[in-house]
C-alpha positions as CSV (number, residue, x, y, z in Angstrom):
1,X,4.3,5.6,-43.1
2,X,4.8,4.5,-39.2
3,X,7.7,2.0,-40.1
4,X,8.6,0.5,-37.1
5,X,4.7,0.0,-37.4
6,X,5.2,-1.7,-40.7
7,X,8.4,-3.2,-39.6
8,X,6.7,-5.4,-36.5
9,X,3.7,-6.5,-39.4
10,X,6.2,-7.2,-42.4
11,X,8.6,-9.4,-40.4
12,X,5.9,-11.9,-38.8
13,X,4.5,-12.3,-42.3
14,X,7.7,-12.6,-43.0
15,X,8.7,-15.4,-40.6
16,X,5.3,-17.3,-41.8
17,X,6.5,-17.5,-45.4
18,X,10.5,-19.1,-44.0
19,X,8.0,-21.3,-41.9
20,X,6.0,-22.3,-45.0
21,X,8.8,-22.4,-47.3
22,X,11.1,-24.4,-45.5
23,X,8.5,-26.9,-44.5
24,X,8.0,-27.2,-48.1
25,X,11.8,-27.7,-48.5
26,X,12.0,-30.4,-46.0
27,X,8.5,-32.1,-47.6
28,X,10.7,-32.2,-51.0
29,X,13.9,-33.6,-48.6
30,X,12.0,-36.2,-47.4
31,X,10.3,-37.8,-50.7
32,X,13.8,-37.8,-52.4
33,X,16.1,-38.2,-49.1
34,X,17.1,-41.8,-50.8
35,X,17.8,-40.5,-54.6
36,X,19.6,-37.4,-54.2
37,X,19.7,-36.5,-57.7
38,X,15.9,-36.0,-58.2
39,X,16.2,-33.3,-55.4
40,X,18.8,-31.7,-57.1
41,X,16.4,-31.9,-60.1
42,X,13.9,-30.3,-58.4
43,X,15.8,-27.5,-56.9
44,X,16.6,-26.6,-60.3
45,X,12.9,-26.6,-61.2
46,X,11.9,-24.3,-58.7
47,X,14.5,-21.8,-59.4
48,X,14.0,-21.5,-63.0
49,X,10.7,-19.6,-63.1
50,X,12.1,-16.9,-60.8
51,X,15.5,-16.6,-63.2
52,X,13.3,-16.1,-66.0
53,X,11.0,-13.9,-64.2
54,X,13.6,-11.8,-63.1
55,X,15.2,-11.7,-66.7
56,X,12.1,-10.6,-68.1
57,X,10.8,-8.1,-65.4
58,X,12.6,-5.0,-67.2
59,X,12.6,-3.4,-63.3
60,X,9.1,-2.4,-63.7
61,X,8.3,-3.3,-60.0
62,X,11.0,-1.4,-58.7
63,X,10.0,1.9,-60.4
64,X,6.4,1.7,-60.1
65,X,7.1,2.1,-56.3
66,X,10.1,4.9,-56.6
67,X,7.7,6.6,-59.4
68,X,4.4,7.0,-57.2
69,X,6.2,7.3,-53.7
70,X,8.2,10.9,-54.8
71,X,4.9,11.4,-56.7
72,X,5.9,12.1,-60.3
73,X,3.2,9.4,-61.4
74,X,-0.7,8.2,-60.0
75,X,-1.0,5.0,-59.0
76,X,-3.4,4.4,-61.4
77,X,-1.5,4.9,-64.7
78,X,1.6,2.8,-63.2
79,X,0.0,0.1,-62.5
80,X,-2.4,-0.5,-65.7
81,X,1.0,0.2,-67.9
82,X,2.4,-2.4,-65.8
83,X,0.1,-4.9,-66.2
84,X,0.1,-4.4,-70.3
85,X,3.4,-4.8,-70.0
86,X,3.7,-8.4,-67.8
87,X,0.8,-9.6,-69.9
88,X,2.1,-8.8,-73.5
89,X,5.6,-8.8,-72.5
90,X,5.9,-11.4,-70.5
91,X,4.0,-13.8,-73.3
92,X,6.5,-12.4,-75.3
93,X,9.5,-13.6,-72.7
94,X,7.6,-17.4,-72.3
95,X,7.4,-18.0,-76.3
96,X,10.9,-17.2,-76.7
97,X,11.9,-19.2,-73.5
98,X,10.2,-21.8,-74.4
99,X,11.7,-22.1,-78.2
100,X,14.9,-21.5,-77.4
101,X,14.9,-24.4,-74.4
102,X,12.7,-26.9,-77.1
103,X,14.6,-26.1,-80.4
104,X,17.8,-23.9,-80.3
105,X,19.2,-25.9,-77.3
106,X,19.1,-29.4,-79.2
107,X,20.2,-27.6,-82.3
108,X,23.2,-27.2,-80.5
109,X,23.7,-30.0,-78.9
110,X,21.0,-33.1,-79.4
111,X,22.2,-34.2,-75.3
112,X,20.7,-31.2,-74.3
113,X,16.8,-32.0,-75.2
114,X,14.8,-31.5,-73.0
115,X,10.8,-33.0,-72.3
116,X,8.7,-30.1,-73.7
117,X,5.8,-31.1,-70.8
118,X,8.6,-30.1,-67.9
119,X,9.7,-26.9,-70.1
120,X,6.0,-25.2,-70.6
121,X,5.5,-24.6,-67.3
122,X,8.5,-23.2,-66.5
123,X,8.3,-20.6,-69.3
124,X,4.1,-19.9,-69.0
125,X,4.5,-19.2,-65.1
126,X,6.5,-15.9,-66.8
127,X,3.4,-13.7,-67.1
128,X,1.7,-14.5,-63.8
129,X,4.5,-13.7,-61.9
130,X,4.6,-10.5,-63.4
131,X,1.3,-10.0,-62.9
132,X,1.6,-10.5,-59.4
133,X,5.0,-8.6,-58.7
134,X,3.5,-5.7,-60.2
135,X,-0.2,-5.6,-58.7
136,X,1.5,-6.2,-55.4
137,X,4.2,-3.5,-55.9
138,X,1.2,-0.8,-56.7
139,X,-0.3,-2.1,-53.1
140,X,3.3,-0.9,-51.2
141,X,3.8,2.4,-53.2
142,X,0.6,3.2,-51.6
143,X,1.3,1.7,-48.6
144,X,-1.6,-1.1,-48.3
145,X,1.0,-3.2,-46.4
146,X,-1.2,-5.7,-45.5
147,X,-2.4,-6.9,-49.0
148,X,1.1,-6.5,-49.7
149,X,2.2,-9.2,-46.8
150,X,-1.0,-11.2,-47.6
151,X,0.4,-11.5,-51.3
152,X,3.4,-12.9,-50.2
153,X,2.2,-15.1,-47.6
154,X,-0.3,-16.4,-50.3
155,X,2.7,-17.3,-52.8
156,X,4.3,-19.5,-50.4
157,X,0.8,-21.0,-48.9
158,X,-0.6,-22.2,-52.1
159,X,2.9,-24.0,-53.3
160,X,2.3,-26.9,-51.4
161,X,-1.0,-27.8,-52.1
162,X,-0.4,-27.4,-55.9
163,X,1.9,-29.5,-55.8
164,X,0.7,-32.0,-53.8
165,X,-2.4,-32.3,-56.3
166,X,0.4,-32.4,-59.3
167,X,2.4,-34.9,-58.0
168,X,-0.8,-37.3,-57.3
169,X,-2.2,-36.8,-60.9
170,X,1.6,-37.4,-62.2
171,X,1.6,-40.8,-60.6
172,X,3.4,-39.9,-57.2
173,X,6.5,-41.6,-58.2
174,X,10.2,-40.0,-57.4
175,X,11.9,-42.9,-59.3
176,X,9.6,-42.1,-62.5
177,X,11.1,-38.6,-62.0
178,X,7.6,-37.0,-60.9
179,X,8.9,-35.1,-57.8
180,X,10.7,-32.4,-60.7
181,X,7.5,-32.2,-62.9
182,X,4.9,-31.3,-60.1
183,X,7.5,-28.7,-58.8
184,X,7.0,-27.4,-62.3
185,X,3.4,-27.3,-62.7
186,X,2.9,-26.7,-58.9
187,X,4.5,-23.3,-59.3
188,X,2.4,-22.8,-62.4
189,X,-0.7,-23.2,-60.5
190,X,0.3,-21.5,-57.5
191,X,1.5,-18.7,-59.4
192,X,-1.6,-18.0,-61.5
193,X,-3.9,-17.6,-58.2
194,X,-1.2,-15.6,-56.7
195,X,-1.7,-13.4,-59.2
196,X,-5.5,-13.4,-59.5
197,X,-5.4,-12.8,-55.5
198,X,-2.8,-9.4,-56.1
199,X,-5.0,-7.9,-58.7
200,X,-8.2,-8.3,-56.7
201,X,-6.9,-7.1,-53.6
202,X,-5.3,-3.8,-55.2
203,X,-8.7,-2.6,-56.8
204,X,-9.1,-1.0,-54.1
205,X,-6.9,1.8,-54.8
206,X,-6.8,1.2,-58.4
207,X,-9.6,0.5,-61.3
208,X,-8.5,-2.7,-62.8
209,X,-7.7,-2.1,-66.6
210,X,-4.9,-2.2,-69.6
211,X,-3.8,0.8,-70.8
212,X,-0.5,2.1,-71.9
213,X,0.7,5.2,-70.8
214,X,4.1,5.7,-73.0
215,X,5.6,9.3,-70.8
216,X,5.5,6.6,-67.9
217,X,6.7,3.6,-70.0
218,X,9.9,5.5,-70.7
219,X,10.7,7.1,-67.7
220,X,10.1,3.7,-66.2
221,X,12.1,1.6,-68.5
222,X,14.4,4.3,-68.4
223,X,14.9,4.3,-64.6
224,X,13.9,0.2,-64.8
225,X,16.2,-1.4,-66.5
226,X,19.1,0.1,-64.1
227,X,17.1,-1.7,-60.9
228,X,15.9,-4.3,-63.0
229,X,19.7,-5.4,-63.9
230,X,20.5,-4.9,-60.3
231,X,17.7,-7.9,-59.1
232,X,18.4,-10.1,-61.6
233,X,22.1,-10.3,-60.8
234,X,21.1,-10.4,-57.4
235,X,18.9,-13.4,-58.2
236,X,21.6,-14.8,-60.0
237,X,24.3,-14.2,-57.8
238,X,21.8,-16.0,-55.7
239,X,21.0,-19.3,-57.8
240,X,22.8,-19.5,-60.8
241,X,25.7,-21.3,-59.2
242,X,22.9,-24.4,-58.8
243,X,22.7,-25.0,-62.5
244,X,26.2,-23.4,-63.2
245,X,27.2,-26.4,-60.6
246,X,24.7,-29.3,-62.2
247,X,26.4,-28.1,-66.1
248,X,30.2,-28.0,-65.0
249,X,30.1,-31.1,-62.9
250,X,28.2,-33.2,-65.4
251,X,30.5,-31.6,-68.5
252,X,33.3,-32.6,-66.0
253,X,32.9,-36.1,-66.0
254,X,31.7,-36.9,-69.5
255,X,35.0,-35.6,-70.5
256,X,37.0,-37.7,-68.1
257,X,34.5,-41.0,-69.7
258,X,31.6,-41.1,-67.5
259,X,28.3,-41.8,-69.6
260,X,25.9,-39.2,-69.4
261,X,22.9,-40.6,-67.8
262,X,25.4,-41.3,-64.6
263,X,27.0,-37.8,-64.9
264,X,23.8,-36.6,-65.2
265,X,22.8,-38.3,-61.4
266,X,26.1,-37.9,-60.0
267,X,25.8,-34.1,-60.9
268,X,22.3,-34.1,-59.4
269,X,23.7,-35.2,-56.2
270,X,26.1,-32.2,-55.7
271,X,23.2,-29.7,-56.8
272,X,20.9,-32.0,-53.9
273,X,24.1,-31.0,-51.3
274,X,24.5,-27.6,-52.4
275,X,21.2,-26.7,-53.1
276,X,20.3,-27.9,-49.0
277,X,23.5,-26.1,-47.9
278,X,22.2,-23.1,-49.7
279,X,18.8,-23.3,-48.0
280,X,20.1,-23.2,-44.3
281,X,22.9,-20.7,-45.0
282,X,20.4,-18.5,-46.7
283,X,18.1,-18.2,-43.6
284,X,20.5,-15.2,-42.0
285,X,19.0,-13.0,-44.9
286,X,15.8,-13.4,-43.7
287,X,15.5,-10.0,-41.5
288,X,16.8,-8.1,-44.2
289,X,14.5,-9.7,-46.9
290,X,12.0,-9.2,-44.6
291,X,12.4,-5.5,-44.6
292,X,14.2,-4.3,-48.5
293,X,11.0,-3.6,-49.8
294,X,9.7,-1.7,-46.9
295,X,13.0,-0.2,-46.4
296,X,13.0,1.3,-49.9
297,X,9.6,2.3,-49.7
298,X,11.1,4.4,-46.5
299,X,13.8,5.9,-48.2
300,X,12.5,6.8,-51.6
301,X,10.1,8.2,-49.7
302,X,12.5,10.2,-47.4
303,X,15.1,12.7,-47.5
304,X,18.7,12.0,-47.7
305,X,19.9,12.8,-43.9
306,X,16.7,10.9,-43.0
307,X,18.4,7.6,-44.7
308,X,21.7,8.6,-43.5
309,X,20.4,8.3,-39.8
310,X,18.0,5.1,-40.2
311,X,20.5,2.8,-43.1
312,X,23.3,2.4,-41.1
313,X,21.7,1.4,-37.6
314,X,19.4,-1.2,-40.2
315,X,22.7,-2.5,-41.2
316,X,24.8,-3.7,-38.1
317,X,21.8,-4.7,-36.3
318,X,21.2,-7.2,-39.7
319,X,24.6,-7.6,-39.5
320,X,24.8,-8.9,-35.6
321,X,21.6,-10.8,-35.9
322,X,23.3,-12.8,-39.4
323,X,26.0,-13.6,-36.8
324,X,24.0,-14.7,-34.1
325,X,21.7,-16.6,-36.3
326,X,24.4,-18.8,-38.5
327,X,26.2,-19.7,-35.2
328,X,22.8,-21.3,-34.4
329,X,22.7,-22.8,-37.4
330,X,26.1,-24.8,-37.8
331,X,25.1,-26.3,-34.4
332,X,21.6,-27.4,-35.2
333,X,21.5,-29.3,-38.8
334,X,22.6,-32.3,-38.0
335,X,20.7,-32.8,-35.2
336,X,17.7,-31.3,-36.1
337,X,17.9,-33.0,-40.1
338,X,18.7,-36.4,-38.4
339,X,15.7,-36.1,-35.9
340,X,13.0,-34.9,-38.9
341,X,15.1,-38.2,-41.5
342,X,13.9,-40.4,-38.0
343,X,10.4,-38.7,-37.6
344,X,9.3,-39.2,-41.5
345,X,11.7,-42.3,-42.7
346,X,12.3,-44.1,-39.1
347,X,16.0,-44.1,-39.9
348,X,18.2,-41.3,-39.2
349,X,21.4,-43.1,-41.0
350,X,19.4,-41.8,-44.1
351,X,20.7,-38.2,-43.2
352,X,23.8,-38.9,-41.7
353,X,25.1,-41.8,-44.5
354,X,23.8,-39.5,-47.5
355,X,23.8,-35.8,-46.7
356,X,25.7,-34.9,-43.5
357,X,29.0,-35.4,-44.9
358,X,28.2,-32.9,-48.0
359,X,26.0,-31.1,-46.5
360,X,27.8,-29.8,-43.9
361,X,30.9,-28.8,-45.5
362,X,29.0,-26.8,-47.7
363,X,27.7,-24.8,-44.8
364,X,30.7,-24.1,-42.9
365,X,32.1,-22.5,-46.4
366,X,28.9,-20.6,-47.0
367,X,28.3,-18.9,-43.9
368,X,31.0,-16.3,-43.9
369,X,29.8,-15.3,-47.4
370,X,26.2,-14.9,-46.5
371,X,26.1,-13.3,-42.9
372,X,29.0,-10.6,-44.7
373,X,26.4,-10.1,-47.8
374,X,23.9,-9.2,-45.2
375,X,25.3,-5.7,-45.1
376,X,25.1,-5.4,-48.6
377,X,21.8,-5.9,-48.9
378,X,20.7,-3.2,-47.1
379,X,23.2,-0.6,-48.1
380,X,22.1,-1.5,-51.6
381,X,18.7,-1.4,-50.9
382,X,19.2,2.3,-49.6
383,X,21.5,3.4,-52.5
384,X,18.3,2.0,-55.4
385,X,16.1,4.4,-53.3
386,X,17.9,7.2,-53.7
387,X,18.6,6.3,-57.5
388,X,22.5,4.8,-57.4
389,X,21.7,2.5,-59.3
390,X,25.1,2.0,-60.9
391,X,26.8,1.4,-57.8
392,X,24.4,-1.6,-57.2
393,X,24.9,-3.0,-60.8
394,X,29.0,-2.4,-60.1
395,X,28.8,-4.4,-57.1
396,X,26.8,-7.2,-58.6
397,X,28.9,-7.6,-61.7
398,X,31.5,-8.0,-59.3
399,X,29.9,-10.9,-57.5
400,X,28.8,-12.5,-60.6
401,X,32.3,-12.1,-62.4
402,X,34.1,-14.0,-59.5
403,X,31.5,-16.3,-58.6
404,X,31.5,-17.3,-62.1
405,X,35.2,-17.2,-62.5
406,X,35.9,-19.5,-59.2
407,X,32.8,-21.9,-60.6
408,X,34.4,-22.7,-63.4
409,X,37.6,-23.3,-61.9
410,X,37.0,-25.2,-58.5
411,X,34.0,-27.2,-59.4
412,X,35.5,-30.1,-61.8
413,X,37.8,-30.7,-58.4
414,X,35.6,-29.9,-55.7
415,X,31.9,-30.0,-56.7
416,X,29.4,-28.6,-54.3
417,X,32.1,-27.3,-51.8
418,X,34.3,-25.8,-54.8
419,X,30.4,-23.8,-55.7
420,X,30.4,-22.8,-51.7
421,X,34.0,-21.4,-51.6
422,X,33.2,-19.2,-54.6
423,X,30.3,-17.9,-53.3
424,X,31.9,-17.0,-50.4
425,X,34.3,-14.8,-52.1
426,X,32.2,-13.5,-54.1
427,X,29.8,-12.3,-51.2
428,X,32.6,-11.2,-49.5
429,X,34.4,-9.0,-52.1
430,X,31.1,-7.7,-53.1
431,X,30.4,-6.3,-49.5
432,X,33.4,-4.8,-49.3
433,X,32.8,-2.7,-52.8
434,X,29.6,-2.0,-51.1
435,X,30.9,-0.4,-48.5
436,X,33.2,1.7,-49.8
437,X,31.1,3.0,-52.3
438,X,27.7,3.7,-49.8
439,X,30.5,5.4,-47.8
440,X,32.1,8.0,-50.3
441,X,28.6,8.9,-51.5
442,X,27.3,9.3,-47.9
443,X,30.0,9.9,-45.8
444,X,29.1,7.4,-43.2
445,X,32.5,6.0,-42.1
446,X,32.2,2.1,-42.5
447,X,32.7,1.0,-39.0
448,X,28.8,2.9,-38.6
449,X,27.5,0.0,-41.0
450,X,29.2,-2.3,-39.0
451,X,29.8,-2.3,-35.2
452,X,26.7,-2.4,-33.0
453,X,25.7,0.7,-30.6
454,X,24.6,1.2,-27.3
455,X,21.8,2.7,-28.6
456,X,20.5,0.0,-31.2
457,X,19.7,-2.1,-28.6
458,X,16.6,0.5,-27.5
459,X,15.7,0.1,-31.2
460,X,15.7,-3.4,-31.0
461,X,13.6,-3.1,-27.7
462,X,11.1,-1.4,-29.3
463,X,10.6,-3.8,-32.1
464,X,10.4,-6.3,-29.5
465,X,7.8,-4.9,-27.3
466,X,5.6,-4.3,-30.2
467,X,6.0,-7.5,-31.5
468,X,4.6,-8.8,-28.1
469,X,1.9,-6.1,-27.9
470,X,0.7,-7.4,-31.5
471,X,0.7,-11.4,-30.5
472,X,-1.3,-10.6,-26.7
473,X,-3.6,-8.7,-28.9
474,X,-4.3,-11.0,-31.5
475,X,-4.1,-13.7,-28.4
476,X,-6.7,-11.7,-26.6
C-alpha cells in the first residue's frame, strides 16, 4: 500500500463529504433557524441510526479488515459471513429496537410514547448500514481505496436529496414537525442505496453471496466485540450527550413545574445550541477521521517499529493542525453564520438574537476538549491495529463515566454549556490515559506524540505537493 498515496486520495474525499455534510447541516439550520427546538429534534434524528448501528455492529468491520490484512482469512469467506450476519443480525437488532421504543418505553412511562411512523425508520436503516459498513470494509482490507472513498462520498451525497423528496411528500412543514420525520426516512433511503452501491462495487474482488463460515464467526466475534465496544463508546462519547442533554434538561424542569410540551421545546432548544456547537468544534477531527481507517489498515498491516516510526509523527502533526484549525474557527462563526442567516432569511438578527449567544459559549468550552482528543484518536487507532484493544475500551469507559457523571450534574443548572464543560473533561482526561498507556506499551516518550519536529514539516510538504500534482492533473 503507497500510503501517502492513499493518504492525498482519502483526505480530498474526505474534505467532499465535510463539504457535503455541513452543507446539509446548514440546509437543516436554515429551515428551522426560527424554531429551535425542531432542530434540536432533528439532530437527535440523525444520530440515532448511527447509535444503534454501532450498538449492533458486534465489531465485525473492524476485524474483517485486521483478519484479511495479517492474512489469517480470504476475503471472500469474511465478507459473505459478514453480510449473513448484518442481514439476519441486524433484523434482529431493528425488531427489538423498534419494540422496545413502541411498547417497553410507554410501559414505563405513558409520556414517553413515541409516533411509531418516526420510530421505523430509525430502527430498519439498522441492516443497511451494516450492509454497507461491511461491503465497504472488505473493499479497504484489500485495498480498493477508491470504492472505499466513493462509498463514503456516496453516503453523504444521497442524504440530501432523500430528504428533500421526504420532506416534500411529508408536507414541507417545520411547524407540523416534518423537518425530524424526513431526517428519518431520508437516512432510510439514503442508507439502503448506500448499501446497494458497496455491495456492487466490491464484486469485484469478491462473489456476492450468504454463507456462514463459523472458525471465522468466532474468531471474529471473538476479536470483534473488543473493537466493537471500543466504536460504540467512541460514538457515544461522541453523541450521547445530545439526548443525555434533551432527557436531563426536559426531566429538569418538569420537576421544578414546567408542563411537558414546553420542557419538551425549551429542552429542544439547548440540544439546537449544543448540537451546532458540536458541529463546528467537531471539524478539527476531520484529518484524523480522514485517515483512522487507512491508518489502521497501515499498521495491521505493518510491523511494530514500522508503527512506532509513522504513529507518533501522524499524531502531533493532527495535533498542530486541531490547533490551527479551532483558532480559525472561534473567529469565523459568527460572522460567517450571520452572513449565510442574511443570504437564505435576509435577516442576520435571526442568528445573532437566537443562536450566537448559546452557540458560542458552547464552542469556546468545547474546543479545548476536541483539538486534545485529536491525539487520542490516532494513538487509539494505532493501539486496535496492533490488537490493544483493552487499552482503547479503558480509555473510553473513562470518557463515558465522566462525561456521564458531569451530565448529570451540570446540565439542570447550565444546559448546553454544562454538556460542553463535561465533554471537555472528559476528552481531556481521556487523552491523557491515552497517552500514558500508548507510551508504556511503546516506549515513545509523550512529548514525541505531541510537540512538532523540524522534520514533519517535509512530511507535510510532501502531502502538499501531491495534493497539487493530483488537482493540475485532474485540472489538465
Amino acid at each position: 500500500m503507497n500510503f501517502r498515496r492513499w493518504v492525498v486520495f482519502t483526505f480530498l474525499i474526505h474534505a467532499l463529504v465535510v463539504i457535503v455534510d455541513k452543507g446539509g447541516g446548514l440546509i437543516l439550520y436554515l429551515l428551522t433557524a426560527e424554531r429551535a427546538s425542531e432542530h434540536g429534534k432533528s439532530g437527535i434524528a440523525a444520530s440515532l441510526p448511527f447509535i444503534l448501528g454501532a450498538l449492533a455492529n458486534l465489531g465485525l468491520a473492524t476485524a474483517l479488515v485486521y483478519f484479511v490484512r495479517r492474512d489469517k482469512v480470504k476475503p471472500q469467506i469474511a465478507f459473505e459471513t459478514s453480510m449473513w450476519v448484518a442481514l439476519v443480525w441486524g433484523t434482529i437488532v431493528a425488531v427489538a429496537a423498534g419494540v422496545f421504543t413502541l411498547v417497553v418505553l410507554p410501559w414505563i412511562n405513558p409520556a414517553w410514547q413515541l409516533d411509531w411512523f418516526g420510530v421505523v425508520p430509525i430502527c430498519a436503516v439498522i441492516p443497511f448500514l451494516l450492509m454497507a459498513s461491511y461491503a465497504n470494509s472488505t473493499q479497504l482490507a484489500t485495498e480498493r481505496i477508491k470504492g472505499y472513498g466513493m462509498v463514503h462520498l456516496a453516503t453523504s451525497v444521497s442524504f440530501l436529496p432523500a430528504f428533500f423528496l421526504l420532506f416534500y411528500l411529508l408536507g414541507g412543514s417545520v411547524v407540523g414537525g416534518d423537518v425530524p420525520l424526513a431526517v428519518a426516512w431520508g437516512r432510510l433511503v439514503s442508507t439502503v442505496l448506500v448499501a446497494v452501491l458497496a455491495v456492487w462495487l466490491v464484486r469485484k474482488v469478491v462473489t456476492i453471496r450468504l454463507r456462514v463460515n463459523r472458525e471465522y464467526l468466532g474468531a471474529a466475534v471473538r476479536y470483534g466485540w473488543r473493537a466493537n465496544l471500543t466504536s460504540t463508546l467512541t460514538y457515544l462519547n461522541h453523541r450521547i450527550d445530545l439526548v443525555v442533554l434533551g432527557v436531563v434538561y426536559a426531566s429538569f424542569l418538569v420537576d421544578s413545574g414546567t408542563e411537558w410540551e414546553a420542557a419538551k421545546n425549551l429542552a429542544g432548544e439547548q440540544v439546537a445550541y449544543y448540537s451546532m456547537a458540536v458541529t463546528f468544534a467537531e471539524l478539527v477531527w476531520h484529518f484524523p477521521e480522514a485517515m483512522r481507517d487507512l491508518f489502521f489498515s497501515k499498521v495491521a498491516g505493518s510491523s511494530h517499529e514500522q508503527a512506532r516510526k509513522l504513529t507518533p509523527v501522524l499524531s502531533r502533526l493532527g495535533l498542530l493542525l486541531s490547533l490551527v484549525g479551532a483558532s480559525v474557527i472561534v473567529l469565523v462563526i459568527d460572522p460567517t453564520m450571520a452572513a449565510i442567516t442574511w443570504a437564505a432569511k435576509g435577516d442576520s438578527s435571526i442568528w445573532y438574537d437566537n443562536w450566537s449567544e448559546p452557540v458560542r459559549s458552547c464552542l469556546w468550552l468545547l474546543v479545548p476538549g476536541t483539538v486534545g482528543f485529536t491525539v487520542s484518536k490516532v494513538l487509539q487507532a494505532d493501539l486496535a491495529a496492533r490488537d490493544h484493544l483493552q487499552t482503547c475500551i479503558n480509555a473510553q469507559v473513562t470518557i463515558l463515566v465522566v462525561m456521564l457523571g458531569l451530565d448529570i450534574w451540570l446540565i439542570p443548572e447550565y444546559g448546553c454549556a454544562g454538556a460542553a464543560v463535561a465533554s471537555t473533561a472528559a476528552y481531556i482526561i481521556g487523552t491523557i490515559w491515552t497517552l500514558w498507556a500508548y507510551s508504556a506499551q511503546t516506549g515513545v516518550r509523550i512529548w514525541e506524540c505531541l510537540c512538532v519536529q523540524r522534520s514533519d514539516f517535509g512530511y507535510i510538504r510532501d502531502i502538499l505537493a501531491a495534493v497539487i500534482n493530483k488537482l493540475r492533473r485532474k485540472g489538465s
